[in-house]
C-alpha positions in Angstrom: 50.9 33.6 -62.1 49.5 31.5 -59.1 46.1 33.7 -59.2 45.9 32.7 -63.2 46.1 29.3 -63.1 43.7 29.4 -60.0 41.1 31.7 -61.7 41.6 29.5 -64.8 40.3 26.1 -62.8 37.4 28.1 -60.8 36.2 29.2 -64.1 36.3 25.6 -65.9 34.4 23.7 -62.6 32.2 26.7 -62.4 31.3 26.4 -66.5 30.6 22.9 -65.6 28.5 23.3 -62.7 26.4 25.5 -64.5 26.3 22.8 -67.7 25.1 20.7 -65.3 22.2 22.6 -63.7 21.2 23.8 -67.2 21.1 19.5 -67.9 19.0 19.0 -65.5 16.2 21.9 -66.0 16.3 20.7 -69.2 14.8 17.4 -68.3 11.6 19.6 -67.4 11.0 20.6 -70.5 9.4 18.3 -73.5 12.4 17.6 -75.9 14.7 20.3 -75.1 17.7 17.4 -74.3 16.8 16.0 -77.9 17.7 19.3 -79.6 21.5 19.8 -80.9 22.2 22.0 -77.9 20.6 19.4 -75.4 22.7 16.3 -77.1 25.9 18.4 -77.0 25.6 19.2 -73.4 24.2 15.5 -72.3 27.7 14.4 -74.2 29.8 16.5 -71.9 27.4 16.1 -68.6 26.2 12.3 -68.6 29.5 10.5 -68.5 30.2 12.4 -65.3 27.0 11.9 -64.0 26.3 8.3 -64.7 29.2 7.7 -62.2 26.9 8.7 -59.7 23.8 7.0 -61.0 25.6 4.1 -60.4 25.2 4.1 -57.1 22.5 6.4 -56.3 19.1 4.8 -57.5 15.8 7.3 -58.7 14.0 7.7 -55.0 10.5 6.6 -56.2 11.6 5.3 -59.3 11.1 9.5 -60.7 13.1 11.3 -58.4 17.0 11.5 -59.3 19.4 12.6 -57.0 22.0 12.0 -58.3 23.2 15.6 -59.9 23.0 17.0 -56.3 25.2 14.9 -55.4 27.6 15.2 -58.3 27.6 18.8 -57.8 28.8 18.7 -54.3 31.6 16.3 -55.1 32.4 18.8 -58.2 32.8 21.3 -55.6 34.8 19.2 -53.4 37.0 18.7 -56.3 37.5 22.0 -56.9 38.3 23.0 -53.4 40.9 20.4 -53.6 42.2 21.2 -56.9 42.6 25.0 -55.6 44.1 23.8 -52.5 46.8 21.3 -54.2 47.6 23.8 -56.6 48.3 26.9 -53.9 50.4 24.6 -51.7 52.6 23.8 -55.0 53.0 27.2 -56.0 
């Protein structure tokens, strides 16, 4: 039962992580985040990230950090998560 639930987190933050790189190769491309499958992942991605854009300004006024460092945090989260969870069970 422990291994479920654990598998079931790593499996959610690793769905994420992905939506999240797929956001931001997105951006690369000419209207990509303007189509229905752009807008829906922007909905689930850009609440999360504008936390971080918050405090983490463009570099250049182009350059946007700010999902690396929201991934590494995600991760973080996770680790933590996983850990929490394993000491309860």
């Amino acid at each position: 039962m422990e291994y479920q639930i654990i598998k079931y987190i790593n499996v959610l933050f690793e769905v994420y992580w992905w939506l999240i790189i797929i956001y931001v190769l997105m951006s690369w491309v000419p209207n990509v985040r303007s189509s229905f499958i752009g807008e829906m992942i922007g909905k689930l991605v850009e609440p999360y990230l504008a936390i971080f854009r918050r405090f983490i300004p463009p570099l250049g006024g182009m350059i946007d950090i700010s999902p690396i460092v929201a991934l590494f945090v995600l991760r973080f989260v996770n680790m933590g998560l996983i850990t929490v969870v394993t000491s309860i069970l």
